[in-house]
DOSEVEX-752229 format. One record per residue: residue in one letter; x, y, z of N, C-alpha, C in turn. Coordinates in steps of 0.1 Angstrom, whole numbers, plus 2048, in hexadecimal, padded with zeros to 3 digits. Atoms other than C-alpha are relative to their C-alpha. Layout:
// DOSEVEX-752229
AXYZXYZXYZ ...
// end
This chain:
// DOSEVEX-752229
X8087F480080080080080980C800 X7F97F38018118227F4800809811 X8037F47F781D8378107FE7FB80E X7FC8087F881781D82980C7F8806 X7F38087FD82D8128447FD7F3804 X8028107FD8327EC8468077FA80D X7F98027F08387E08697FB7F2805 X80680E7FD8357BB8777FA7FD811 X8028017F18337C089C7EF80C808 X80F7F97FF80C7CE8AB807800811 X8058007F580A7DB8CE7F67FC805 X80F8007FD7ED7D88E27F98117FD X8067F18047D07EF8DF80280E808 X7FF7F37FC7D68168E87FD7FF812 X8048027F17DB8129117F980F806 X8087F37F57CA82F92B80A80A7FD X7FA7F67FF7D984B92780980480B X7FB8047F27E184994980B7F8807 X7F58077FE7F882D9468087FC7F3 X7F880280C80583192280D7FC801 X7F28047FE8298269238088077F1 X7F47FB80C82E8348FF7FB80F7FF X7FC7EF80583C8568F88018037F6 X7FF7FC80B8388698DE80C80A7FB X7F67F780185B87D8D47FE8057EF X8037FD80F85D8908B280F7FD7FB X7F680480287588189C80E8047FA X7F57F77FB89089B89F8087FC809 X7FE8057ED89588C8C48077F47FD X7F880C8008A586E8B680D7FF7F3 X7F48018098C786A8AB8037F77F8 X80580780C8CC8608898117F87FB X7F48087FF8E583F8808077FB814 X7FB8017F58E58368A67F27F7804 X80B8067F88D58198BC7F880680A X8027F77F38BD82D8D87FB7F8806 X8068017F68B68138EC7F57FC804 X80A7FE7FF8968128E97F47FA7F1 X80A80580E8748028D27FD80A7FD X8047F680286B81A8BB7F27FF7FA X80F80380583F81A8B57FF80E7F5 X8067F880682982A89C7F67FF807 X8118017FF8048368A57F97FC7F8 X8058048107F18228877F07FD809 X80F8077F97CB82388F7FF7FB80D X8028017EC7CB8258B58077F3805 X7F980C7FB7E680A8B580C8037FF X7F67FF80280880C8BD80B7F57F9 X7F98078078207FB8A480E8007FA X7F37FD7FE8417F18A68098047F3 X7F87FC80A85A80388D80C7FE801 X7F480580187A7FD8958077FB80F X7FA8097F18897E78B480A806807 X7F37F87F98A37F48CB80E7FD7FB X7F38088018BB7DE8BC80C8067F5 X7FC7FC80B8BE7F189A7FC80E803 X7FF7F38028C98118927F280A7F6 X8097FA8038B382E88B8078067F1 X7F87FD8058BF83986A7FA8107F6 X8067F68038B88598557F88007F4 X80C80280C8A58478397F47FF809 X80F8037F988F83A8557FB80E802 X80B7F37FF88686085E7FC8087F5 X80A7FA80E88186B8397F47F77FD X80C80780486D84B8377F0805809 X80A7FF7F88588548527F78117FF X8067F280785787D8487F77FF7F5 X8087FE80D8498758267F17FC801 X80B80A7FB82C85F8377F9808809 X8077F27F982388284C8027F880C X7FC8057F383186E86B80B808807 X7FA7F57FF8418898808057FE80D X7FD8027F383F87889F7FE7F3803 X7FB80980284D8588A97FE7F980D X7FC8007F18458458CC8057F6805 X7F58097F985A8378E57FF7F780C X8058087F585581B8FC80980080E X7F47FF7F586182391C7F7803810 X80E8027F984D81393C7FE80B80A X8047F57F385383395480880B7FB X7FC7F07FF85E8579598107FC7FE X7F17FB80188584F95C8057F67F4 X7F880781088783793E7FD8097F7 X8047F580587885292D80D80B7FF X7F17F27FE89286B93880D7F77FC X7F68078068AD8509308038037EF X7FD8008108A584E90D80280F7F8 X7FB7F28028A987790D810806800 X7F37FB8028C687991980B7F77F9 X7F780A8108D585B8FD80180D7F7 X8037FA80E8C98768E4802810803 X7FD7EE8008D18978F880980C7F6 X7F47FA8068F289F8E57F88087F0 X7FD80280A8E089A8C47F180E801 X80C7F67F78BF8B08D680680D7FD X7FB7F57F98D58CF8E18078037F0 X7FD7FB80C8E78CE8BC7F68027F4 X8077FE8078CB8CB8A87F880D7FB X8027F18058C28EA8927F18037FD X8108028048A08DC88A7F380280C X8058077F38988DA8AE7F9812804 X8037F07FB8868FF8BF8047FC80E X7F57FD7F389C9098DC7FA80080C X80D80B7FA8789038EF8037F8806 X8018107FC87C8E18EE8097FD807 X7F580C7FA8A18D78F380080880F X8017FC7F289C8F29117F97F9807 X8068077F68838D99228027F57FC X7FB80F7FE8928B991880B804808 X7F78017F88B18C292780280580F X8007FC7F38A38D494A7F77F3802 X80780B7FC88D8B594B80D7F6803 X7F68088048AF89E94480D80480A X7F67F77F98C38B795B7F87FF814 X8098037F38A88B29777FF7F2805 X8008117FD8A888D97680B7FF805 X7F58038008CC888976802808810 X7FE7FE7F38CB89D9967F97FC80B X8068027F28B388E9A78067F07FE X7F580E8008C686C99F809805808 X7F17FC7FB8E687D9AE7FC80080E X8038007F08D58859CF7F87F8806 X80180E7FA8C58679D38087F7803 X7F280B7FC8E18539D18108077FF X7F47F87FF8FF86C9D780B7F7808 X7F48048009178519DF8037F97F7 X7FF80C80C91483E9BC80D80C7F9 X7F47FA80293784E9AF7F98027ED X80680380F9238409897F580E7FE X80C7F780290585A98F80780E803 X7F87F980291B8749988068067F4 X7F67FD81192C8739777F78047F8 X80A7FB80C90C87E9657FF809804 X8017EF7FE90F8A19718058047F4 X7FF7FD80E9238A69577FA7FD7F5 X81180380B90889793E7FA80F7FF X8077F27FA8F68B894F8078087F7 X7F87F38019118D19498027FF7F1 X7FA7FD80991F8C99287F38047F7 X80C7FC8098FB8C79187F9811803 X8027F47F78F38E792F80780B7F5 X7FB7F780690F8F791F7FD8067F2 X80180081090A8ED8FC7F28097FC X80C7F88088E68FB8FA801812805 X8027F17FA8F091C90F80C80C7F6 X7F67FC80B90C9268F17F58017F5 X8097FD80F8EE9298D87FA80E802 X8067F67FF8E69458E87F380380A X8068007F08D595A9087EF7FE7FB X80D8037FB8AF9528FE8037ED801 X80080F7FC8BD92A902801802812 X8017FF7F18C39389267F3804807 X80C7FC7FC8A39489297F57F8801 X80980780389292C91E8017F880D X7FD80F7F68A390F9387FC80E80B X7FD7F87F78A092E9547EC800800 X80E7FD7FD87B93194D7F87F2802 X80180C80087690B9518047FE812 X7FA8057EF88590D9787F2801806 X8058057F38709009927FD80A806 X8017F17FC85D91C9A28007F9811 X7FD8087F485E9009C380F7FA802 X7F680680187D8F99D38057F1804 X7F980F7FB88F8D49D380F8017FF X7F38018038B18CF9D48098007F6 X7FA80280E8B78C09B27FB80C7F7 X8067FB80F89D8D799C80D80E80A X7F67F48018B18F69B380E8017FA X7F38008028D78E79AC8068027F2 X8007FE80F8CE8E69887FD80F7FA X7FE7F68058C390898680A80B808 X7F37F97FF8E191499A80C7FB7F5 X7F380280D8F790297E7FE8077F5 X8057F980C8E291196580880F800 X7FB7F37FE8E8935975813803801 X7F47FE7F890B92D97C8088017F5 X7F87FF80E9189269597FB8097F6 X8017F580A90594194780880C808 X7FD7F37F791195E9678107FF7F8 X7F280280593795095D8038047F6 X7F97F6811935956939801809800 X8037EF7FF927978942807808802 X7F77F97F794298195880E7FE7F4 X7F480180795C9759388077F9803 X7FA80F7F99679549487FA7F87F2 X80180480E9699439217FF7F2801 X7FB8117FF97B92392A7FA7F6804 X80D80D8039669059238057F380A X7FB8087FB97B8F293C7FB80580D X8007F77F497690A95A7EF7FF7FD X8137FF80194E90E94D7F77F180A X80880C8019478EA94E8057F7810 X7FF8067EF95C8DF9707F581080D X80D7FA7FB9438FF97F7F67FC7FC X80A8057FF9298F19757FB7F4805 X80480A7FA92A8D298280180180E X7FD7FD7F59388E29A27EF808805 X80C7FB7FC9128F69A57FB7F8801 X80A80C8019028D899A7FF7FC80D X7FC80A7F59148C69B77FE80480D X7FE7FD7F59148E29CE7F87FF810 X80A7FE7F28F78D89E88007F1805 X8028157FA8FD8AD9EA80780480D X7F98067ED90E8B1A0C7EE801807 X80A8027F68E88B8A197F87F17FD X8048107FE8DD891A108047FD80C X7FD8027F28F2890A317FD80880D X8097F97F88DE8A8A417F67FA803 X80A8017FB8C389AA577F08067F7 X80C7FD7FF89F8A0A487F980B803 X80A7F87F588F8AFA6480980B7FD X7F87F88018AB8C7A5F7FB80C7F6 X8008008118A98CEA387F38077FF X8147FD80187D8CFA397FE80C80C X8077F77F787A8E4A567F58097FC X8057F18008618FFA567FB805805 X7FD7F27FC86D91AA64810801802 X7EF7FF7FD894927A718007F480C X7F880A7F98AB90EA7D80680680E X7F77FE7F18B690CAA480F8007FD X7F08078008DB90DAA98087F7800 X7FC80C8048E08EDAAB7FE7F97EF X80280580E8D18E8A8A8088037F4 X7F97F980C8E0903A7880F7F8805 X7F080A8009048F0A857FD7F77F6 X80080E8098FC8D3A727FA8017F5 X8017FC80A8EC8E7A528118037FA X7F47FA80290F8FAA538097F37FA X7FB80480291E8DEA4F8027F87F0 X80080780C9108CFA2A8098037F2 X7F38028069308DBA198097FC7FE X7F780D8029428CAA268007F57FB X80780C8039328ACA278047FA7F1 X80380680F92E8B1A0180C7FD7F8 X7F28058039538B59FC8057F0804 X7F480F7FB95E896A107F67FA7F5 X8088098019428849FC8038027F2 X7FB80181195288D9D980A7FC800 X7EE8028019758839E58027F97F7 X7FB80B8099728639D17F97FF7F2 X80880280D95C8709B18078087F8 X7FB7F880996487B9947FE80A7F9 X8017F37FF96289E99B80C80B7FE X7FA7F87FE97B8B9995803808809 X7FE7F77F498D8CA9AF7FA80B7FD X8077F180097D8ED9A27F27FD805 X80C8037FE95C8DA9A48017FD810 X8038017EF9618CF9C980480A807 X8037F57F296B8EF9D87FB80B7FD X80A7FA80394F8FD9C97F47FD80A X8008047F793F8E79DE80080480E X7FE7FD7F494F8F0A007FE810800 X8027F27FD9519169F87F08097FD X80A7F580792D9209E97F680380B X8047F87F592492DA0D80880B805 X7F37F47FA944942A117F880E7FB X8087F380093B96BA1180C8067FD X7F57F4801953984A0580680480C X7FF7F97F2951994A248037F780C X7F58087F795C977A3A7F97F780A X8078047FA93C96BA497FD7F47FA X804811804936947A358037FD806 X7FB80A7FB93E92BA3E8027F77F4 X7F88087F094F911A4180A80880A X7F07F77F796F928A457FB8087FC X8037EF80196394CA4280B8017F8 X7F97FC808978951A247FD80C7FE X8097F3802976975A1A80B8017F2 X7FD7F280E97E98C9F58067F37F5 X7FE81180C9919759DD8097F7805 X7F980C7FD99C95D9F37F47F67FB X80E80980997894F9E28038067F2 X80080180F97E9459BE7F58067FA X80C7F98059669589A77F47F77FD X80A80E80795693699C7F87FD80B X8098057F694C9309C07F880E803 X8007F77FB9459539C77ED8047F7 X80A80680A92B94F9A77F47F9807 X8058057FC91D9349B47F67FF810 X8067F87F89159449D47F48087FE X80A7F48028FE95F9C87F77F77F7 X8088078088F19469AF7F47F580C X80880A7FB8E492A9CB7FA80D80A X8097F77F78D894B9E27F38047FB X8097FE80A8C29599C47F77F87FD X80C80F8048B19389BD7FD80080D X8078057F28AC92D9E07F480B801 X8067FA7FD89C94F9E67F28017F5 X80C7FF8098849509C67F97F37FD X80E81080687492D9C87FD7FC80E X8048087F386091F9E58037F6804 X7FC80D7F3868911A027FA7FD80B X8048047F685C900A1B7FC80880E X8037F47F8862920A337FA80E7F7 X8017F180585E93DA187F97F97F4 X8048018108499429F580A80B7FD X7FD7FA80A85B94D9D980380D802 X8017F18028699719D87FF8017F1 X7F97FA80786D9859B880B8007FC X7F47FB80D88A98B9A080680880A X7FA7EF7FB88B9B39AD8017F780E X8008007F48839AB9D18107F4808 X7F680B7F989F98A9D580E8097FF X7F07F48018BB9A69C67FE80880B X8027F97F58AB9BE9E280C7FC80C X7FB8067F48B79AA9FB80F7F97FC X7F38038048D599E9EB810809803 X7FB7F57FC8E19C19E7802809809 X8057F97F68D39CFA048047F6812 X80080B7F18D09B2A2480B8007FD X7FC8067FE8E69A3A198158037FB X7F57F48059019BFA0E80F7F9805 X7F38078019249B2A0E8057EF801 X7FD81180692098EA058047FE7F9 X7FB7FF80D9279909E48058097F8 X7F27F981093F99D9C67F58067FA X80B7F680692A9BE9BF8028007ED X7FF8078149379B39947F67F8801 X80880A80292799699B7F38027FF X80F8007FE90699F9A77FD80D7F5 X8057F880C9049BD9888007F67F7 X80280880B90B9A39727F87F67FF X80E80D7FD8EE98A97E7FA8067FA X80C7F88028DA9A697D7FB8047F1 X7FE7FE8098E39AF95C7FC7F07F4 X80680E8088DE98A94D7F47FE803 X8128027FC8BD98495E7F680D7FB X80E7F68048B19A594D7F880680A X8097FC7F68A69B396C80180E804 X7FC7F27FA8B99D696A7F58097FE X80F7FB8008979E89617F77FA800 X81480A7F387C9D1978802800808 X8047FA7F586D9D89917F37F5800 
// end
């Protein structure tokens, strides 16, 4: 039959919506001359039908064959939420280059792909293997934030307006490797071990107590002792991953203050590297604009208020013009 695709394998009939297992991706989303891993279906008359098996490569006749047939979208069997995200991040590299792709999309495949991967990390922050996919994060992070600032605007408008650990550490890496280019920090070596160093910089609180962590309201003295301490923590707990020294004492320092009041060691002026110093004002900014458990959400204007103002000699007054200046905030109110 002209035009028809011929396929030997039938699914069952169209499941609930509710427990579909197949995804529909558009076939841009899949890299072409490469195995992904994955069964590839058609939708044929409310039946899913197998097209090509995981075993064989997807090739680029198969997606002209499938273009000319007005098949535009291709679905993927995958029985939950993180097989799903698996088979994204097989195909991120090919995602984040693609020219076909709107800057849209790869922006919420890769904060979806960047969100997973972190909440993997802090679930299991002593698997040395899950670790190593920060950089996954970073390099794809970087790749789509070199196309240019609406690719930052886009992953930035995508953040979590509730705070968790992973969706915050992701949009402190986000903020942390666009603030750097800003500031004229070029080097794609220095970018990408910062970025994994923001990513990273909050796993010492998996060894923070709970009750600690959730509270809501301010922490007793005793508590705050053993908050102060998830820097450390997070350092000793990268000793043996494969993290870069820039990245781990990014880590230990992105509580230090200019002025001499952080912690761990009250560092003060540039005895804090600019990379951590960054990452400072970056995990303060976020914390302060997304709910928490004790506070809702501030503002843009109002979290600089207090940035500028409370909280006046924390930060590298460059720095915080130049946030201000990337986030487009210097005339809002």
């Amino acid at each position: 039959m002209a035009g028809k695709i011929i396929t030997s394998t039938i699914a069952p009939e169209l499941p609930r919506k509710e427990h579909n297992p197949y995804h529909g991706v558009d076939l841009e989303f899949i890299t072409i001359d490469t195995v992904c891993d994955h069964d590839l279906f058609l939708l044929q008359e409310g039946r899913y039908v197998l097209y090509r098996k995981r075993s064989l490569p997807f090739s680029m006749k198969d997606k002209q064959r499938l273009e000319q047939t007005r098949n535009k979208t291709i679905y993927v069997f995958c029985a939950d939420e993180q097989e799903l995200r698996r088979f994204y991040e097989a195909n991120l590299p090919n995602i984040i280059e693609n020219p076909n792709i709107p800057t849209e999309k790869k922006a919420q495949v890769l904060y979806e792909c960047a969100t997973g991967i972190s909440h993997e990390i802090f679930s299991n922050p002593d698997n040395v293997e899950t670790i190593g996919k920060s950089k996954v994060v970073v390099d794809n992070t970087m790749s789509l934030l070199a196309k240019g600032s609406d690719a930052f605007l886009q992953i930035i408008s995508l953040s979590s307006h509730d705070y968790y650990t992973y969706t915050h550490s992701v949009n402190v890496m986000t903020f942390t490797v666009a603030l750097l280019s800003a500031l004229g920090i070029k080097d794609e070596r220095v970018l990408k071990e910062a970025g994994m160093g923001a990513l990273l910089h909050d796993i010492g609180k998996a060894k923070v107590p709970l009750e600690v962590l959730n509270k809501p309201g301010p922490l007793n003295d005793d508590e705050w002792t053993v908050m102060r301490k998830h820097p450390s923590f997070g350092f000793e707990m990268l000793s043996e991953a494969p993290v870069p020294e820039r990245g781990r004492d990014i880590v230990i320092q992105h509580h230090e203050k200019i002025n001499g009041v952080g912690y761990p060691y009250g560092l003060r002026g540039d005895a804090i590297p600019l990379i951590s110093q960054v990452v400072s004002i970056c995990d303060a900014y976020d914390a302060m604009t997304t709910n928490r458990v004790y506070q809702k959400a501030k503002k843009p204007f109002d979290a600089f208020k207090i940035i500028t103002k409370e909280m006046y000699g924390h930060f590298n007054p460059k720095v915080i013009e130049q946030f201000i200046f990337l986030l487009n905030l210097k005339n809002k109110k």
